[in-house]
C-alpha positions in Angstrom: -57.5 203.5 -112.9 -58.5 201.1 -110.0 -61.3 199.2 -111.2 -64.7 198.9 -108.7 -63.3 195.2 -107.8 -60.5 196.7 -106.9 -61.8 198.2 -103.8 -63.7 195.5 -102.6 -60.9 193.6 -100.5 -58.6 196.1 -98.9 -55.2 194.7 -98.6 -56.0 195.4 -94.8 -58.7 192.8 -94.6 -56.8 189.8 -94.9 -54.1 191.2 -93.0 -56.3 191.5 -89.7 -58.8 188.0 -90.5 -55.3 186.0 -90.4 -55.2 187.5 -86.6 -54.7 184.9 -83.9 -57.6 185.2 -81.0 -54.9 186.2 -77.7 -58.0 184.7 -75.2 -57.8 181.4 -74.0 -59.9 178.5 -74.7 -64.0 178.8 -73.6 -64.0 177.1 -70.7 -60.6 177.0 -69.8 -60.5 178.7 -66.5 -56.4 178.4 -66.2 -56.1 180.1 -69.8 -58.4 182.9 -69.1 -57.1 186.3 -69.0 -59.3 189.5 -67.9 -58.2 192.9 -69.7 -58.9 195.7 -67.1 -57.3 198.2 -69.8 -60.2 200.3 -71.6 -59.1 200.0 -74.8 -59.8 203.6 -76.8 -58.4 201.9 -80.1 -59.5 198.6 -80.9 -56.8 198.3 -83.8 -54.1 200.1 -82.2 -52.2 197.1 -81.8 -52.8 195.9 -85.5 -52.3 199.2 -87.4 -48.8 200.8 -87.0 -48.6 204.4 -87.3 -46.8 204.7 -90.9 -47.1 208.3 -91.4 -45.5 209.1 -88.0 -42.8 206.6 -89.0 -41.9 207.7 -92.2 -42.2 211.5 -91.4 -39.4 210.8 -88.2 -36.9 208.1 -90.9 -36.8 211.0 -93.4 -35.9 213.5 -90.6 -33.7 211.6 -88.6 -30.1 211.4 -89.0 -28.3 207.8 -89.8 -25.4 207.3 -87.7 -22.3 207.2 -89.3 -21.5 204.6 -91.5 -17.8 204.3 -90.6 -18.7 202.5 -87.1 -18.8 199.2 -86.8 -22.2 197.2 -86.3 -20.6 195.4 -82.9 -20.9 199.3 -81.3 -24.0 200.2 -82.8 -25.6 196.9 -81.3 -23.6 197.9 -77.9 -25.2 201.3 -77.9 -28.5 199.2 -78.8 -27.9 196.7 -75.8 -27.0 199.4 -73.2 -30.0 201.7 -74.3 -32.1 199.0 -72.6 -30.5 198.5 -69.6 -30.8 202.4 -68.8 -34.3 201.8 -69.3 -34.9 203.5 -72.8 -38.3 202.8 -74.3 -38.2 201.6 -78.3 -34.6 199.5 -78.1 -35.0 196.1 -79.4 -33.9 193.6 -76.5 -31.1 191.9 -78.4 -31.1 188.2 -79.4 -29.9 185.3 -78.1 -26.5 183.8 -78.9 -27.1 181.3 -81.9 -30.6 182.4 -82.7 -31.1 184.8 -85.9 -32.6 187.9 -85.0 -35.8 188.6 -87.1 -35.4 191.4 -89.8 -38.5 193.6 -89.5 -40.3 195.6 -92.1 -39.1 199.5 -92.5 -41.2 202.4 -93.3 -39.4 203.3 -96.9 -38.1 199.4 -97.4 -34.0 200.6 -97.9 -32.0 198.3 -95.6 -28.1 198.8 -94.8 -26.0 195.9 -94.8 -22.5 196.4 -92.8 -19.7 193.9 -92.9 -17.4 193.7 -90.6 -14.2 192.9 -91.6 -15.6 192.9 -94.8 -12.8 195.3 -96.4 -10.2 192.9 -95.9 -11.3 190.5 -98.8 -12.1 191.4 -102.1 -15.0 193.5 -103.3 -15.3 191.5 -106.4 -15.4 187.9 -104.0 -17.9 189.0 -101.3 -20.5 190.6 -104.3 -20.2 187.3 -106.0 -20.6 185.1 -103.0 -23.4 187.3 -101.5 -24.9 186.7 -105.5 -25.1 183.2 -106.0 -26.6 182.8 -102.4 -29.5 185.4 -103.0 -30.2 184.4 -106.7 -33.0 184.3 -108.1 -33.7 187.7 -106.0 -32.1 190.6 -108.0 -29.4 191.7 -106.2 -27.8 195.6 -106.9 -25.7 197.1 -103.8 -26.6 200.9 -103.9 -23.0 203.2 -102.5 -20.7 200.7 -101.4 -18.1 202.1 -98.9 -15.3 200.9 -97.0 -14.6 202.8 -93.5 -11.4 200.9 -91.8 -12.0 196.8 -91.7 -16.1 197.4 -92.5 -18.0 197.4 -95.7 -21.1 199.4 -95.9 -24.0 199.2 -98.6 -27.8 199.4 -99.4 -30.0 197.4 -100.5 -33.9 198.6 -101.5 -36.1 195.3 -101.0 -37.1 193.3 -98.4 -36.9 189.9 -99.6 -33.3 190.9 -100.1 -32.4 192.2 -96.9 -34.1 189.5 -94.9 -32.1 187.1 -97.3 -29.1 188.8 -96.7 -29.5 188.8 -93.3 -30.0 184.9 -92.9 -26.4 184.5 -94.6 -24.9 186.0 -91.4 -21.8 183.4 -91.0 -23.1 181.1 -93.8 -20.4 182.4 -96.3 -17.0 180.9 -95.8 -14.1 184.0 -96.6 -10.5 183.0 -97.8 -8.5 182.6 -94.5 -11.3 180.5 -93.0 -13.4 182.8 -91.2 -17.2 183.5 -91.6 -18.7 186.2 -93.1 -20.8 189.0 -90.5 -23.2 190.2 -92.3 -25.4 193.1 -90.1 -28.6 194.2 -91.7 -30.8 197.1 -90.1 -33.5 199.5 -91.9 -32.0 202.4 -92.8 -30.4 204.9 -95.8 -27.3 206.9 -96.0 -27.3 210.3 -95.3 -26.8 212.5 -98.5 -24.8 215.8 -99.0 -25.2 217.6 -102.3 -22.0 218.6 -103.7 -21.4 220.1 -106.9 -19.7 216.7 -108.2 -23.2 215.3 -107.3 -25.4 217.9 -108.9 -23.4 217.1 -112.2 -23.7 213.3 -112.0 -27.5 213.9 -111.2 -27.9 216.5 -114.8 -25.6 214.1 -116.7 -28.2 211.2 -116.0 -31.1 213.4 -116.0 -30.0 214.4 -119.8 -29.9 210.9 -120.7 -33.4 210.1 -119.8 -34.6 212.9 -121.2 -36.8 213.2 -124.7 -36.6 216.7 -126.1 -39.4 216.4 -129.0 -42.2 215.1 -126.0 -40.5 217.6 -123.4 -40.3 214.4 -121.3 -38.4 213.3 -118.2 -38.7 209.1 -117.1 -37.2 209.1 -114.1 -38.3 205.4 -113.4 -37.2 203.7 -110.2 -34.2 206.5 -110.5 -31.9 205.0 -108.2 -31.5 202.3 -110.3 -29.9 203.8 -113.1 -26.2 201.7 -113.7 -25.0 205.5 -113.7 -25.8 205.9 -110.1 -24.9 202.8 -108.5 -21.7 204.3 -106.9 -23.9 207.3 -105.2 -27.0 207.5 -103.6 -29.8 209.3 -105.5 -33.0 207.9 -104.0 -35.8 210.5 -105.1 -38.2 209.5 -101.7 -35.3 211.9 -99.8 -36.8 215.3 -99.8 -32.9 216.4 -100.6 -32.6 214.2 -103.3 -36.0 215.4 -104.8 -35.7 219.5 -104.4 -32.9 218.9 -106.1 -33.8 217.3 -109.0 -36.5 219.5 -109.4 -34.7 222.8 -109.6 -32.1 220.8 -112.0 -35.6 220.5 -114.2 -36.5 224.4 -113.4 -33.0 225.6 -114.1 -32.4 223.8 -117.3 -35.2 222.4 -118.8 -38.4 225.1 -117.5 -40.4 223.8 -120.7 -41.1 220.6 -119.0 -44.2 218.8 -119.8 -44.5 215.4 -119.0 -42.6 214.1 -115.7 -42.4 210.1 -114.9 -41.9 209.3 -111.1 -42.8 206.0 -110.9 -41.3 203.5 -109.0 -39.3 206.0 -106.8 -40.9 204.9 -103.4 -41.9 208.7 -103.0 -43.8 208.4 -99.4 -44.4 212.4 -98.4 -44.5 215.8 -101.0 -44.7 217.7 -98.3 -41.5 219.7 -99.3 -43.3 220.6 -103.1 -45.1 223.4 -102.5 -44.1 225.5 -104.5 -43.5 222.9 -107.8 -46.2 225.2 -110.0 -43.8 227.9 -110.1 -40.9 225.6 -110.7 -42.5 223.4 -113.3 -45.6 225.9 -115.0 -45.8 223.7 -117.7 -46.0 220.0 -116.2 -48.6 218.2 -117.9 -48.8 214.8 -117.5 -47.8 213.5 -114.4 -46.5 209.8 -113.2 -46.7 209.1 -109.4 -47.2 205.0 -109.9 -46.3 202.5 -107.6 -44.8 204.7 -104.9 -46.0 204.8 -101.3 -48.4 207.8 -101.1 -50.7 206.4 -98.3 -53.4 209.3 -98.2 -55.3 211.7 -100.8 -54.3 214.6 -98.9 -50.6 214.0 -99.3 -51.3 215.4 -102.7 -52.3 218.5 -101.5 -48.9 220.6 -102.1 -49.2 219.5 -105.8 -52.5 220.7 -106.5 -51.7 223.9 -108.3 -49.9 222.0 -111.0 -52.3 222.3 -114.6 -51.9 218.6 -115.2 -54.1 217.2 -117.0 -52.6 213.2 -117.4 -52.2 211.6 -113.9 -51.1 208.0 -112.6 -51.7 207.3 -109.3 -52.1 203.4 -109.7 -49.8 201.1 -107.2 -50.1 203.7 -104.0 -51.7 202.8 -101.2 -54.1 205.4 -101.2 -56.2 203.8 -104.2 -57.2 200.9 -102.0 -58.9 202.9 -99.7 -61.6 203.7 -101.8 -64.3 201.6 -103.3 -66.1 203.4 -105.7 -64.4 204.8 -108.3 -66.4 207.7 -109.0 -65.4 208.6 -105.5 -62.0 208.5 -106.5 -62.0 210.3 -109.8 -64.1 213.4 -107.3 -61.0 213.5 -105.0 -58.6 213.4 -107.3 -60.2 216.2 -109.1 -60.8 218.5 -106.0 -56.6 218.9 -106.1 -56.6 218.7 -110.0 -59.4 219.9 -111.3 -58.4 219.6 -115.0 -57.6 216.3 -115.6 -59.1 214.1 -118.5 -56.7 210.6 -118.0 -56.8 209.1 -114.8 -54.5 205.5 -114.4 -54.4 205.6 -118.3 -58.4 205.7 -118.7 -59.9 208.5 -120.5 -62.6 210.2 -118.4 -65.7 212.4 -119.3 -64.8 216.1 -119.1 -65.0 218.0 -115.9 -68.3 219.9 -115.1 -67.3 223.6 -114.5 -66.1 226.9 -116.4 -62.6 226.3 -117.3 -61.7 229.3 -119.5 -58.3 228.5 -121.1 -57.6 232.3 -122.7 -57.4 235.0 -120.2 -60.6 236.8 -120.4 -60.0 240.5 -119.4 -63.3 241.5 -117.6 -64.6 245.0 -117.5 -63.7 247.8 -114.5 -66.3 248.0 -112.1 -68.6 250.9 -111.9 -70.4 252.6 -108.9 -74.0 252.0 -110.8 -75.6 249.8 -112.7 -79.2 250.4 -114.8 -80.1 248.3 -116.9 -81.8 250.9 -118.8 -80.5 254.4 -120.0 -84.2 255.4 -119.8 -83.7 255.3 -116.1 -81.6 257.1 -115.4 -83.2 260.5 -114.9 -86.2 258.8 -113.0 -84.2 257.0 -110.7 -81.6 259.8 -109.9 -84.8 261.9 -109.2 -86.6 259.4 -107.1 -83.7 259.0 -104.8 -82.2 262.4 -104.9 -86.1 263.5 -103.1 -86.4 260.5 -100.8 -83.2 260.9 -98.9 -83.9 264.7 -99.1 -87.3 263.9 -96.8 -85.9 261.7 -95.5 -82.8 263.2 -94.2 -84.9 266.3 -92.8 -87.1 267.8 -90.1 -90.2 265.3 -90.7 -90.4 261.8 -92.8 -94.2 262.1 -92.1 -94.3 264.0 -96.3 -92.9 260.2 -97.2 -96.3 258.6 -97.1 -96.7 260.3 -100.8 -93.5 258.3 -101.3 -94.8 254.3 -100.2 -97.7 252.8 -102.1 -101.0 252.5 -99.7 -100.5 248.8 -98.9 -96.8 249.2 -99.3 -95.1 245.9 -96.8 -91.5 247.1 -95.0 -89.6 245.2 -93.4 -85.8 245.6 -91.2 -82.9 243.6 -90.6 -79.8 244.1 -88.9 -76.6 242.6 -88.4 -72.4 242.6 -87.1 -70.1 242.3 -90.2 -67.8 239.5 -90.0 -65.2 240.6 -87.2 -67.5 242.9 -85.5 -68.7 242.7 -82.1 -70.4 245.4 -79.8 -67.3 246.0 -78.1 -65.2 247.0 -81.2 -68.0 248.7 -83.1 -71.3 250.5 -82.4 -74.4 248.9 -81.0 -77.1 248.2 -83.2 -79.4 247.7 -80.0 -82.2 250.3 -81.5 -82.5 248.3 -84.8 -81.7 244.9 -82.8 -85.3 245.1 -81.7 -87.2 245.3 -84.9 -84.4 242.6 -86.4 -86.8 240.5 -88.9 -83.9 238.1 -89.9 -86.0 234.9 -90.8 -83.0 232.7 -89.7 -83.7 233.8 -86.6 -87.0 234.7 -85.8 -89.0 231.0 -85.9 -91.8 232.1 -84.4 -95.0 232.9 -87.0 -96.8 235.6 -84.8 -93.4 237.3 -84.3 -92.3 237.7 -88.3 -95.7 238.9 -89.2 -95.9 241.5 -86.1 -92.3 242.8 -87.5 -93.8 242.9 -90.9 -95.1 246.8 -91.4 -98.1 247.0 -93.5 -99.8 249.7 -94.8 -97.9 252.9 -95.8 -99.1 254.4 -92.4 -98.1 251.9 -90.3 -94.0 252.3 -92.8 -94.2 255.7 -92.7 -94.7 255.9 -88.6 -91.9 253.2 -88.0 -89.4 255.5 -90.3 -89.9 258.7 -88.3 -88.9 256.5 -85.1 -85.9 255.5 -86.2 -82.7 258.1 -85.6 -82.4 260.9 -87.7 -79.6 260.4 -90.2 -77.8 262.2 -92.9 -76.8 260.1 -95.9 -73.7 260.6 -97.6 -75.0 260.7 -101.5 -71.6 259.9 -102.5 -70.6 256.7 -101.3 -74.1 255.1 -102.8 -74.2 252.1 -105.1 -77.0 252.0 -106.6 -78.5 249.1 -108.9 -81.3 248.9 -111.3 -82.0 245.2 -112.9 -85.5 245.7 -114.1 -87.2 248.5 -115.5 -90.4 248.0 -117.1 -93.2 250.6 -117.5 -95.4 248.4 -114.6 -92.1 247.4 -112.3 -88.7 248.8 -110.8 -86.4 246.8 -109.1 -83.9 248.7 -107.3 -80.7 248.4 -104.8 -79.4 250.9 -103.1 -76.3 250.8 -100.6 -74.6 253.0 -99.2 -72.8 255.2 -95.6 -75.2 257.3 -93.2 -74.4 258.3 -89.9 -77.1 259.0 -87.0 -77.6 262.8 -85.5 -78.7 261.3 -81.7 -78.2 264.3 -79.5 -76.4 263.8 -75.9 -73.4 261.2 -78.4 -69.6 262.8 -78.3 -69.7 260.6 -81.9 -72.0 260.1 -84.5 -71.8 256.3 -85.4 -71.7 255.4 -89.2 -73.4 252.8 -90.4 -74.0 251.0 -93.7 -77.3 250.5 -95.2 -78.5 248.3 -98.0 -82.4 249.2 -99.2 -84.1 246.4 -101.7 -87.0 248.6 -103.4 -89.8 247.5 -105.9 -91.2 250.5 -107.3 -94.6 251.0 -108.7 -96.2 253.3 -111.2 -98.8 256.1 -109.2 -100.5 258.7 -110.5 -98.2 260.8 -112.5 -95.3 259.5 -110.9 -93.8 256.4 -108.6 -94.1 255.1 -105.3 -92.5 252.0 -103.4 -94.6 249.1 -103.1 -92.0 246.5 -101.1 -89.0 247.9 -99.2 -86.3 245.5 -97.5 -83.8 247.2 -95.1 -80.6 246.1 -93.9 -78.2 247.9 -91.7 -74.9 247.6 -90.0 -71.9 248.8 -88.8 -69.6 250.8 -91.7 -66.1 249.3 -92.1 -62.7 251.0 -91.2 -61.9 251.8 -94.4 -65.8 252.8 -95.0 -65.5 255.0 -92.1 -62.4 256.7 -93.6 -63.7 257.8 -97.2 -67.1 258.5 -95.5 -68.4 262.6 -96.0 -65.8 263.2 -98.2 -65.5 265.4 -101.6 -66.0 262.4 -104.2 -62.6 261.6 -106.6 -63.4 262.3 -110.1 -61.2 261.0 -112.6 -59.8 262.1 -116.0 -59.9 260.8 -119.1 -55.9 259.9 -119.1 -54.6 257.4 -116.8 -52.9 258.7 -113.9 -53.3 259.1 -110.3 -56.9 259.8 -108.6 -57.5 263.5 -107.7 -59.8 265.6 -105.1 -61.9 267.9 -107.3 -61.1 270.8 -105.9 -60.2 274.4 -107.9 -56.9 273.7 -110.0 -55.1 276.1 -112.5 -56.9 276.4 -115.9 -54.9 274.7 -118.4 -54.7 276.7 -121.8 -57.6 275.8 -124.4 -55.1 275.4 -127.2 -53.6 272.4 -125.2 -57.1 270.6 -125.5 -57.9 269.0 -128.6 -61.3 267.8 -130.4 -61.2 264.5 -129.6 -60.4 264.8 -126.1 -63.3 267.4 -125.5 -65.7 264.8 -126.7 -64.4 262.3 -124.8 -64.6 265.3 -121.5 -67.8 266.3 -122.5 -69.3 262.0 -122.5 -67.9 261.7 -119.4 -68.9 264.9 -117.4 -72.1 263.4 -118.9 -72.0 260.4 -116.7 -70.7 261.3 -113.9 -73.2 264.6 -113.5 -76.7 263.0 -115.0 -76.6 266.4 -117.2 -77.1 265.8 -121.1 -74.6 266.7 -123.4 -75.3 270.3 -124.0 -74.9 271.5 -120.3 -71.7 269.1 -120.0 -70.2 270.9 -122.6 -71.5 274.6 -121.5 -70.4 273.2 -117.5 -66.3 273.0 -119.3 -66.5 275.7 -121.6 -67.0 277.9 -118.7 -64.0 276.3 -116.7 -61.9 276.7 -119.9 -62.1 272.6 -120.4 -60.3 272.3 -116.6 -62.1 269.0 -116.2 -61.8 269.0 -112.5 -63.0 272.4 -111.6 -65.8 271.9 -114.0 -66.8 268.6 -111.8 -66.0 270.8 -108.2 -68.2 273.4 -109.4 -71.0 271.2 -110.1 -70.8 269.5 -106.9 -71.0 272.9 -105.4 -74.1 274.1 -107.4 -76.0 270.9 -107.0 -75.7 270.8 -103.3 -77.0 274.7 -103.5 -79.5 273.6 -105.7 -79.5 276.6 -108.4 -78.8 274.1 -111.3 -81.9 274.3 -113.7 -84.2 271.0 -114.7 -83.6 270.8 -118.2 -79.9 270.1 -117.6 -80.6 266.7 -116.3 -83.2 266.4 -119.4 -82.2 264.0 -122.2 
């Protein structure tokens, strides 16, 4: 875990305060240099782009390592004298030329000539010159008279490179020794895949279901291949090794790998479901972000200390937040316990219930409120709304809003110009005057605004309907549901979709609405689709969803007890009848639940089915 002190001197700082001023001396009028340029980025010329430059290494092809570095620098020399941009100019004859920094740090050495002396005599000469600097040559080849390997530090490489003709060979001649940023190119091959398991197994620790595979390339088993885990190749690789063989994975150590983009991870939850604890230490993850592709792994143990992202921020809680935005459960950050995460976490799968087309929160209700709406959008449906004022409480308060869907525009759905007008939407409407003259008071003034709007017809079916407080004093109901508009002179009724907010009082011996909210817009496709339809009833088995409509009647033998109870609840439900009728409603259908439900429908829309059914 980066401690607060940590953060207080980015690495960055003393890099650009040791900057030498390019201006001449004050006063110096020879010295003096104006800058026309406008300069959009004052640290452009400081900062180099590493991203950019690490993204276009990983991609780019090495050339081959069998030619010699005296026609790689020819190619080099001639590149600039056809005027190509980003070829170094090359150096002078007797003067070293400066070994620069590279984006992943791997360096290739080439020696010409090198393969006509011993192995063994140029690694111990290149050794003693180098020590106390550990050298290790990673895949040492031999292409004609050249000798090709890599080293994997700087301090090395530059080293290396300041030996060029220092080391004096057998038959008298000096040593070449070419050093330029750079790694091999890799081709998995079965032989490789096995030499990559066989060291995986060895590192390997079956009772923690752990994998250290610490500064990797390292390993004395690899020394004659190149296995550098920053090479997206090299990675995917190992990675479906660890989902092919060893899925149970919990506890992966990466550290020290030099891992610089993850880009190519993905998909690593489904590869490794079970990774755990995590290791990502001392690599060269530069930003946050780059973490993104690994943020649906549950880990829970993360290190993260040693990449260059954890100097870019100075407080730690703002660390710990962003670490937890991609991985939300973890407890150890940088080996340092931290206080449980805030939020609802359920470990089990919690199997929630099926959703059901309406809600009350009392079974008391339910013969009230079926009642109460099944009259309203009766009136309201009809020749005249004017009988409605029985229905709003004398100082009842309405109120309209009216909006697209998300997706919807004028041009690929219905204009809502007519309720556009009265649109109360406070977000909107800033003015004070203008809400309260939108805000219909009185049940006169509700009642006249209702038998303005289009006549309608509301299809009973597709409502939702909601009831989260019943009290003997209050209601609190939501209804939503489909209603299309009966305007004479339109080729097409438009359907819309309405949601009604309404508190409901106590009057006399019966109810009336008190507040009323009203929203309406456009219906969806699918809305538009199911809309008017004969509703789906569904049985008591599982199986696919039905039309009630008049079916053969199954024999009443093939029926037994316990599935005419369970018939006789449900038609209970669905209906609003009480038991009794439910049951009289199948006996009469000879238990054929979904003729008993058509016939209903039928009878109810007739209206010849008697009170006391619905009484329970």
């Amino acid at each position: 875990m980066p401690k607060p002190g940590k953060y207080n001197n980015p690495p960055w700082k003393k890099q650009f305060n040791n900057d030498h001023d390019s201006r001449g001396n004050v006063g110096d009028n020879n010295n003096r240099r104006v800058n026309l340029k406008h300069n959009r980025y004052p640290n452009k010329g400081h900062q180099k782009n590493w991203s950019a430059s690490i993204r276009a290494h990983l991609e780019d092809e090495d050339v081959d390592m069998g030619s010699s570095s005296f026609d790689r620098q020819k190619k080099i020399y001639n590149n600039k004298r056809n005027g190509r941009t980003g070829s170094p100019v090359p150096h002078k004859m007797g003067e070293r030329r400066k070994l620069l920094e590279s984006p992943t740090n791997w360096f290739r050495v080439t020696l010409p000539y090198g393969n006509k002396y011993d192995k063994p005599f140029i690694l111990r000469s290149l050794l003693e010159r180098v020590t106390p600097i550990p050298f290790i040559p990673f895949a040492w080849r031999a292409a004609g008279n050249s000798a090709t390997f890599f080293v994997d530090d700087y301090k090395l490489a530059d080293k290396l490179n300041s030996l060029d003709r220092q080391i004096h060979c057998p038959d008298g001649f000096k040593l070449i020794i070419r050093v330029h940023s750079g790694s091999p190119n890799v081709d998995i091959t079965d032989s490789l895949k096995e030499t990559l398991k066989l060291t995986m197994a060895k590192r390997y620790n079956l009772a923690n279901k752990a994998l250290d595979l610490t500064k990797f390339h390292a390993d004395p088993h690899l020394q004659d291949v190149f296995c550098a885990l920053f090479k997206p190749i090299i990675l995917l690789t190992v990675i479906e090794i660890i989902s092919e063989n060893i899925p149970e994975l919990e506890a992966l150590n990466l550290n020290e790998n030099r891992i610089q983009v993850l880009n190519h991870l993905k998909k690593i939850d489904k590869k490794l479901p079970n990774l755990k604890i995590l290791h990502l230490g001392n690599n060269k993850i530069r930003e946050m972000a780059m973490l993104d592709p690994l943020s649906g792994l549950p880990v829970v143990e993360l290190v993260l200390d040693g990449n260059p992202l954890c100097t870019k921020f100075r407080e730690q809680e703002t660390y710990i937040s962003e670490v937890r935005k991609r991985f939300p459960k973890v407890v150890k950050l940088d080996g340092i316990d931290l206080p449980p995460p805030i939020g609802f976490d359920i470990v089990e799968e919690v199997r929630l219930p099926p959703s059901v087309q309406t809600y009350l929160c009392s079974a008391e209700a339910q013969n009230i409120v079926r009642q109460f709406l099944q009259q309203y959008f009766e009136i309201f449906d009809g020749g005249s709304r004017q009988t409605l004022l029985q229905a709003y409480h004398e100082q009842a308060k309405f109120s309209l809003t009216s909006a697209y869907s998300y997706g919807q525009t004028p041009k690929n759905s219905s204009w809502l110009s007519w309720y556009n007008t009265d649109n109360r939407n406070l977000l909107r409407v800033q003015d004070h005057d203008r809400r309260l003259k939108l805000l219909k008071q009185g049940h006169l003034a509700v009642v006249s605004f209702l038998s303005e709007m289009p006549d309608t017809k509301h299809d009973i079916h597709s409502f939702t309907v909601d009831l989260t407080l019943f009290t003997p004093q209050l209601l609190l109901l939501n209804v939503s549901g489909i209603f299309k508009e009966l305007r004479s002179g339109h080729k097409s009724a438009p359907i819309r979709h309405f949601f009604r907010t309404l508190v409901i009082v106590p009057a006399g011996s019966g109810f009336c609405i008190a507040n009323e909210q009203l929203h309406i817009t456009n219906a969806t496709e699918q809305q538009i689709k199911n809309a008017f339809k004969t509703p789906i009833i569904h049985t008591t088995q599982p199986g696919p969803e039905v039309n009630a409509a008049p079916a053969p009647v199954p024999s009443t033998s093939m029926v037994d007890g316990n599935t005419k109870q369970q018939m006789i609840q449900t038609m209970s439900q669905q209906s609003g009848m009480n038991l009794e009728w439910s049951q009289k409603c199948l006996e009469e259908t000879n238990w054929d639940f979904n003729r008993a439900a058509f016939i209903f429908t039928e009878l109810q829309k007739q209206g010849t089915i008697p009170a006391e059914a619905f009484v329970k």
